[in-house]
DSSP file (Angstrom, degrees, kcal/mol; ACC not computed):
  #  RESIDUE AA STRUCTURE BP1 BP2  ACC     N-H-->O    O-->H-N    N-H-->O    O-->H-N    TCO  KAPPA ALPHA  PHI   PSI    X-CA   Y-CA   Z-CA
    1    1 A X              0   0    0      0, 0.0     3,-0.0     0, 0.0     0, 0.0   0.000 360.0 360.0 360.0 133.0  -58.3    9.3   26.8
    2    2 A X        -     0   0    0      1,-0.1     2,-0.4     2,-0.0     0, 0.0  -0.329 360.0-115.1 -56.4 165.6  -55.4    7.1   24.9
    3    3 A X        -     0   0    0      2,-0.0     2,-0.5     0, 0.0    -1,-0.1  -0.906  26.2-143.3 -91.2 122.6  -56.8    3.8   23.8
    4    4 A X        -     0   0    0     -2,-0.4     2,-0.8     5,-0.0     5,-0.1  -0.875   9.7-160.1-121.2 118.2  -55.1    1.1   25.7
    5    5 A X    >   -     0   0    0     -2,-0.5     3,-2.3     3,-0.2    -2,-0.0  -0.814  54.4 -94.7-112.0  85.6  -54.2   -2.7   23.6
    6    6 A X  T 3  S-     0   0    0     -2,-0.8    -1,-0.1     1,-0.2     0, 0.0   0.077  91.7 -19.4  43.4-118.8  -53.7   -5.1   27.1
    7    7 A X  T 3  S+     0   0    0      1,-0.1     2,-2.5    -3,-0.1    -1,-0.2   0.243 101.7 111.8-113.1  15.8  -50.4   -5.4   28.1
    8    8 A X    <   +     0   0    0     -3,-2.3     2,-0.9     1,-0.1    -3,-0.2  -0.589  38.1 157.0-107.3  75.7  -48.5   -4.4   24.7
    9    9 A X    >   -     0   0    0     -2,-2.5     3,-1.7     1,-0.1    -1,-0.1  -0.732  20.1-179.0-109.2  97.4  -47.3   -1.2   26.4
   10   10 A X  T 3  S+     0   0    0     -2,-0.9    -1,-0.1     1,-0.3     3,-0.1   0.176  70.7  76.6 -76.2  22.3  -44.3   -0.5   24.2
   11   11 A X  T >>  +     0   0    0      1,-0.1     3,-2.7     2,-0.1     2,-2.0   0.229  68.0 101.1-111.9  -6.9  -43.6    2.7   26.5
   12   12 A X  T <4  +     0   0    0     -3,-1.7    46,-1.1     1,-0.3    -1,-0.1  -0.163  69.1  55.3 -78.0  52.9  -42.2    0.6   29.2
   13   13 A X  T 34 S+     0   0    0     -2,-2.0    -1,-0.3    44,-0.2    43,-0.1   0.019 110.0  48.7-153.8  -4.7  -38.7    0.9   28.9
   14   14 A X  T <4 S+     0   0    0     -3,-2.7     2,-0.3    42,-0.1    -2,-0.2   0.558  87.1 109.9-109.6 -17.2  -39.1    4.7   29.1
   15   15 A X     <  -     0   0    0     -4,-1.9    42,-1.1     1,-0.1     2,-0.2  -0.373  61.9-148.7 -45.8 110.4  -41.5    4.2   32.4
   16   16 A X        -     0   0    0     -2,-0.3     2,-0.2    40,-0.2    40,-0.2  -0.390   9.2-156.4 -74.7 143.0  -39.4    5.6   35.4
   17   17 A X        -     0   0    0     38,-0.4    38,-0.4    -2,-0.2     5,-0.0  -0.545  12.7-124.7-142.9  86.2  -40.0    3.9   38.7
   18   18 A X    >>  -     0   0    0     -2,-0.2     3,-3.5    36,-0.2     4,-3.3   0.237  27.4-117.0   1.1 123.6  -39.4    5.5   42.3
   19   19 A X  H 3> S+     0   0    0     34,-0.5     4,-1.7     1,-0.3     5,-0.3   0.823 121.1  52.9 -66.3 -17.5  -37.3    3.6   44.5
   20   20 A X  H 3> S+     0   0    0      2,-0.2     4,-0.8     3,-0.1    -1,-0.3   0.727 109.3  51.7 -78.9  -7.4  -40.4    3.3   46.8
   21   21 A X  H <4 S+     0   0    0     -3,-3.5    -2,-0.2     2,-0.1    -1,-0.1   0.665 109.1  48.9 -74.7 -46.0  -42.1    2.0   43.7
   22   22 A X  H  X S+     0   0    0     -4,-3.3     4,-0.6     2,-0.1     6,-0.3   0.650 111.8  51.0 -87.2  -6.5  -39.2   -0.5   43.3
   23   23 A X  H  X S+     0   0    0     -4,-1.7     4,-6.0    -5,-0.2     5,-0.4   0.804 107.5  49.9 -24.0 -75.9  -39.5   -1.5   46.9
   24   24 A X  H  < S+     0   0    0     -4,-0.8    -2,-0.1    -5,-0.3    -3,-0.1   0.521 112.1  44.5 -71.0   3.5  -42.8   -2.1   46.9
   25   25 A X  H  4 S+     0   0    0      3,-0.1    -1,-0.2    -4,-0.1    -2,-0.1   0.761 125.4  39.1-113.1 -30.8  -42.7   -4.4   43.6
   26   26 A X  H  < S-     0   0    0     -4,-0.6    -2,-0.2    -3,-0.2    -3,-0.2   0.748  87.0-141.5 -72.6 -58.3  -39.3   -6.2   45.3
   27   27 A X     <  +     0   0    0     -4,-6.0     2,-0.3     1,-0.4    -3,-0.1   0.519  64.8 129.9  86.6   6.7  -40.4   -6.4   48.9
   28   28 A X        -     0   0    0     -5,-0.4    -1,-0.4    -6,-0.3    -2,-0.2  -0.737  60.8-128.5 -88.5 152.0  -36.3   -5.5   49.3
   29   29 A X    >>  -     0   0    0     -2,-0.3     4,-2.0    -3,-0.1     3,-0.8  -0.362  33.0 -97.2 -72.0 175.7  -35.6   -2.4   51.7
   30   30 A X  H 3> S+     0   0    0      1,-0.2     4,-0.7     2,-0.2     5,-0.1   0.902 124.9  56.5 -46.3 -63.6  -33.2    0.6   50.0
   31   31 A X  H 34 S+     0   0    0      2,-0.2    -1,-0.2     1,-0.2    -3,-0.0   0.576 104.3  50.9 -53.1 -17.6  -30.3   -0.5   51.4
   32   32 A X  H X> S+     0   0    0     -3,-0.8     4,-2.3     2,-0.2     3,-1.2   0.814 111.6  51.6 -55.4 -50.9  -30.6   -4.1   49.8
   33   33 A X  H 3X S+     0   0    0     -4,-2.0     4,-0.9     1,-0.3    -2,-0.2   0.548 110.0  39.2 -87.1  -0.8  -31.1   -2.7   46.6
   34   34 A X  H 3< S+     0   0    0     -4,-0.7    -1,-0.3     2,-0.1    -2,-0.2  -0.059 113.1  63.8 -97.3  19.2  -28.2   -0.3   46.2
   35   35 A X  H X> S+     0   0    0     -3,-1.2     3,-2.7     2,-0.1     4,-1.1   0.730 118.0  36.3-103.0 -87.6  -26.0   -3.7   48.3
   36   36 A X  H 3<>S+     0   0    0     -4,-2.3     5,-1.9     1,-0.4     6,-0.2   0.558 111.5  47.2 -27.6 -57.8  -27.1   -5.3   44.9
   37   37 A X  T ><5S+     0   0    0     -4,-0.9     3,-1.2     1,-0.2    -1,-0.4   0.806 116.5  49.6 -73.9 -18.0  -26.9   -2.9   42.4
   38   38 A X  T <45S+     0   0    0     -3,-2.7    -2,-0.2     1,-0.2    -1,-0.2   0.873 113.2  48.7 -60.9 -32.2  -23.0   -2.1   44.1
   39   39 A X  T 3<5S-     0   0    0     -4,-1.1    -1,-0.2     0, 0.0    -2,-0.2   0.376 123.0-121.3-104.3  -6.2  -22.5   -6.4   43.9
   40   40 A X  T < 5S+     0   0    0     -3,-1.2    -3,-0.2    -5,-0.2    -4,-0.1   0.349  81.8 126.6  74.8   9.1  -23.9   -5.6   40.1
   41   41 A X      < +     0   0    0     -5,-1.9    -4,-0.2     2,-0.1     2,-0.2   0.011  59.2  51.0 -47.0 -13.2  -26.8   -8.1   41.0
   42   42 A X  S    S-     0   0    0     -6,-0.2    -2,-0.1    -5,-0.1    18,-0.1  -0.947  99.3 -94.1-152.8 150.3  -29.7   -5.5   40.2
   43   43 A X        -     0   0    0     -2,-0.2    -6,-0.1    16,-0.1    -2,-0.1  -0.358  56.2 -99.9 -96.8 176.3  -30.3   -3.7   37.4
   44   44 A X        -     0   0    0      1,-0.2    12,-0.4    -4,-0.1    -1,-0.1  -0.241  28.9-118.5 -80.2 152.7  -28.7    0.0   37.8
   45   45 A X        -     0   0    0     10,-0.1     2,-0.3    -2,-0.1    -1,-0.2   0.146  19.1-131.3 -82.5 179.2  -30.5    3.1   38.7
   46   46 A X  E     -A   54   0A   0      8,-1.1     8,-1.2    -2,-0.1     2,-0.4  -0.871  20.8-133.2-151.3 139.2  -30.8    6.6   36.2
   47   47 A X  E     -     0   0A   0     -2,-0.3     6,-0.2     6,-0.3     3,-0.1  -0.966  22.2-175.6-113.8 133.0  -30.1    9.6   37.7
   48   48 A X  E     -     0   0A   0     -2,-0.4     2,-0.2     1,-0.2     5,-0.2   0.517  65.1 -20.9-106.3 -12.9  -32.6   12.1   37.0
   49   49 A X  E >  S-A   52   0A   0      3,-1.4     3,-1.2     0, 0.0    -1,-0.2  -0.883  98.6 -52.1-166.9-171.1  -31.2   15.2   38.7
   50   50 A X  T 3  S+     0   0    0      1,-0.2     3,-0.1    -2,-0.2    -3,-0.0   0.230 133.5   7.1 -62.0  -6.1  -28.7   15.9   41.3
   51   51 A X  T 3  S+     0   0    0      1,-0.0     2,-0.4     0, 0.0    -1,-0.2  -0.148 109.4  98.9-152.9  58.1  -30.3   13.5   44.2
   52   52 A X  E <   +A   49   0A   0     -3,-1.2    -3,-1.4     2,-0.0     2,-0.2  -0.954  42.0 171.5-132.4 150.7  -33.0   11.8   42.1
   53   53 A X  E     -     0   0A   0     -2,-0.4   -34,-0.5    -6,-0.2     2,-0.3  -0.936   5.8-176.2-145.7 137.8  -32.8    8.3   40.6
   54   54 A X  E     -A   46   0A   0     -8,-1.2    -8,-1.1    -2,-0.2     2,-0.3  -0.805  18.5-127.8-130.7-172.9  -35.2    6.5   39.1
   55   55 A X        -     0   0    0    -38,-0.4   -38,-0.4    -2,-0.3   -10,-0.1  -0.994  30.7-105.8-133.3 130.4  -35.3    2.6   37.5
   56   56 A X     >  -     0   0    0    -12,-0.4     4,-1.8    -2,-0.3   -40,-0.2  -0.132  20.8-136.7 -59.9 149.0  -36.4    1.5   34.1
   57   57 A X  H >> S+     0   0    0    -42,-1.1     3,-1.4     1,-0.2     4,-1.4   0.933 106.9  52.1 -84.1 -83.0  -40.0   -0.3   34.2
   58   58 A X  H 3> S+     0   0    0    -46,-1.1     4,-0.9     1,-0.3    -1,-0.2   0.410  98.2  52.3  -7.2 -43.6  -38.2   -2.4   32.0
   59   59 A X  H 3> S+     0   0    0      3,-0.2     4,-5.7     2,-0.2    -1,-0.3   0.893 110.1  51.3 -90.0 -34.6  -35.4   -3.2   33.4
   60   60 A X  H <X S+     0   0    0     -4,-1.8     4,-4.2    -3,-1.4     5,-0.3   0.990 109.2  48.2 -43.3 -58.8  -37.2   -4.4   36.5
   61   61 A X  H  X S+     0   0    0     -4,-1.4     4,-2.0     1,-0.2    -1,-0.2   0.883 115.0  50.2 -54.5 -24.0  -39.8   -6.7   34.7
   62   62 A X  H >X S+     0   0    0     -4,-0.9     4,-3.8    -5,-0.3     3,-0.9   0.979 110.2  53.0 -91.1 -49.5  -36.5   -8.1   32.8
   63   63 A X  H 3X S+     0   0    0     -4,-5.7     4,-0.8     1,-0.2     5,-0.3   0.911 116.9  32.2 -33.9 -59.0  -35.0   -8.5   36.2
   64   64 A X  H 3< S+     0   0    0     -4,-4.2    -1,-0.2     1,-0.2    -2,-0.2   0.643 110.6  65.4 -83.4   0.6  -37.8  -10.6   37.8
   65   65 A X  H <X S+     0   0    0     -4,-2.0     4,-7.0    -3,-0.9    -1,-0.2   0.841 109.9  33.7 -55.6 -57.5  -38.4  -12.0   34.8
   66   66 A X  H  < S+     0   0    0     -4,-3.8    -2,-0.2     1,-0.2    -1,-0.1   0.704 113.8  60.5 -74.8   3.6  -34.6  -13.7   34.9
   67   67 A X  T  < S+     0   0    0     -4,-0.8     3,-0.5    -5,-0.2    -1,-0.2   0.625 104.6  48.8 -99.1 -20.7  -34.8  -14.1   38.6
   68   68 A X  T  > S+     0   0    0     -5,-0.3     4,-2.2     1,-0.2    -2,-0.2   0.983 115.1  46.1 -73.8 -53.9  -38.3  -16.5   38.1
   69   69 A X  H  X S+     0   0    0     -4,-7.0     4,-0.7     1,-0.2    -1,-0.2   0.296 103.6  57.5 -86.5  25.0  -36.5  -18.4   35.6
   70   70 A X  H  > S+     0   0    0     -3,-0.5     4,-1.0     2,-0.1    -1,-0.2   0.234 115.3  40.5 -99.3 -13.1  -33.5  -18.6   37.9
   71   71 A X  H >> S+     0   0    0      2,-0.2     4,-2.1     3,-0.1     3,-1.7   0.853 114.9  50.3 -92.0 -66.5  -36.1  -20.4   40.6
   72   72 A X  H >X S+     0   0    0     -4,-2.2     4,-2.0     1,-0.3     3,-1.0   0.882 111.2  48.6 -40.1 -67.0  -37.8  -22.4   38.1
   73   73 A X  H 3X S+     0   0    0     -4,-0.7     4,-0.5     1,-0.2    -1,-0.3   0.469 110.9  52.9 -13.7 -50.9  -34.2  -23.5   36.9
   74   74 A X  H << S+     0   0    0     -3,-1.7     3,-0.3    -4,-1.0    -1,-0.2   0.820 106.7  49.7 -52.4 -71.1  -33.2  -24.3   40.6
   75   75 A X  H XX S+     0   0    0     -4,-2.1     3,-3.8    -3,-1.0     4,-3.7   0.997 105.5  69.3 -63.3 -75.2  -36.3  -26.6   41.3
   76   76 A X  H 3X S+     0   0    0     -4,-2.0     4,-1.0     1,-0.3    -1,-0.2   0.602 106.3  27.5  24.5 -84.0  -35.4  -28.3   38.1
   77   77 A X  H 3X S+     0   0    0     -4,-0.5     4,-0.6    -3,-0.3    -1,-0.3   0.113 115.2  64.0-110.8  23.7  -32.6  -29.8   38.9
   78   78 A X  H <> S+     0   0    0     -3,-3.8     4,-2.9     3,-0.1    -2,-0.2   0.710 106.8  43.8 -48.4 -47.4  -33.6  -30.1   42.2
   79   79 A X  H  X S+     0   0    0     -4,-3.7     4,-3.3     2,-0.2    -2,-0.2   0.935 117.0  50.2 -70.0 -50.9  -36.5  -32.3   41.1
   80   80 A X  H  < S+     0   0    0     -4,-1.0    -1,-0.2    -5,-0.5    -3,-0.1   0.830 103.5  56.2 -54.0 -42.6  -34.0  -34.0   38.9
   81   81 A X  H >< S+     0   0    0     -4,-0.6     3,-2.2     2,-0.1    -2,-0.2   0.994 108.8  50.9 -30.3 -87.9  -31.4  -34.5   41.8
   82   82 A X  H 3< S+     0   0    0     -4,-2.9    -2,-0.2     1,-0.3    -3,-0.1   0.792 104.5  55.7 -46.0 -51.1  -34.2  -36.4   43.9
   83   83 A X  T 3<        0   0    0     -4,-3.3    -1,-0.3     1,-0.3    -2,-0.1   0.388 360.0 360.0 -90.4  16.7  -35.1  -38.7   41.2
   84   84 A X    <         0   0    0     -3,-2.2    -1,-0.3     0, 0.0    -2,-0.2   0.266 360.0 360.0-113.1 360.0  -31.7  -40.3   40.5
């Protein structure tokens, strides 16, 4: 069995993820997330064959990564708004 070091899995940017795998991590239905990725808004699919596509683990985590600090960012100068 590999030996596993926490979360410094430097193979996650070759990890493929099934769009019901990206669903479930999103909470978006199918059609939301191809609206998106069309509106460039999400990151882009890989086609793995002639009607397969799958999505970089990576490129998800980087997504909701900038989408958190897009929130944080928000409240922010929300907070900052109210107190002037």
């Amino acid at each position: 069995m590999p030996e596993h070091h926490g979360n410094d899995d430097h193979l996650a940017h070759l990890r493929l993820l099934t769009l019901k795998q990206v669903r479930a991590i999103t909470s978006y239905s199918a059609n939301h997330i191809y609206r998106r990725m069309r509106a460039g808004t999400f990151p882009q699919s890989v086609r793995i064959g002639p009607n397969s596509v799958r999505w970089t683990q990576h490129s998800i985590e980087e997504w909701l990564a900038d989408q958190e600090k897009k929130t944080r960012d928000e409240k922010d100068r929300d907070d900052e708004d109210r107190s002037h």
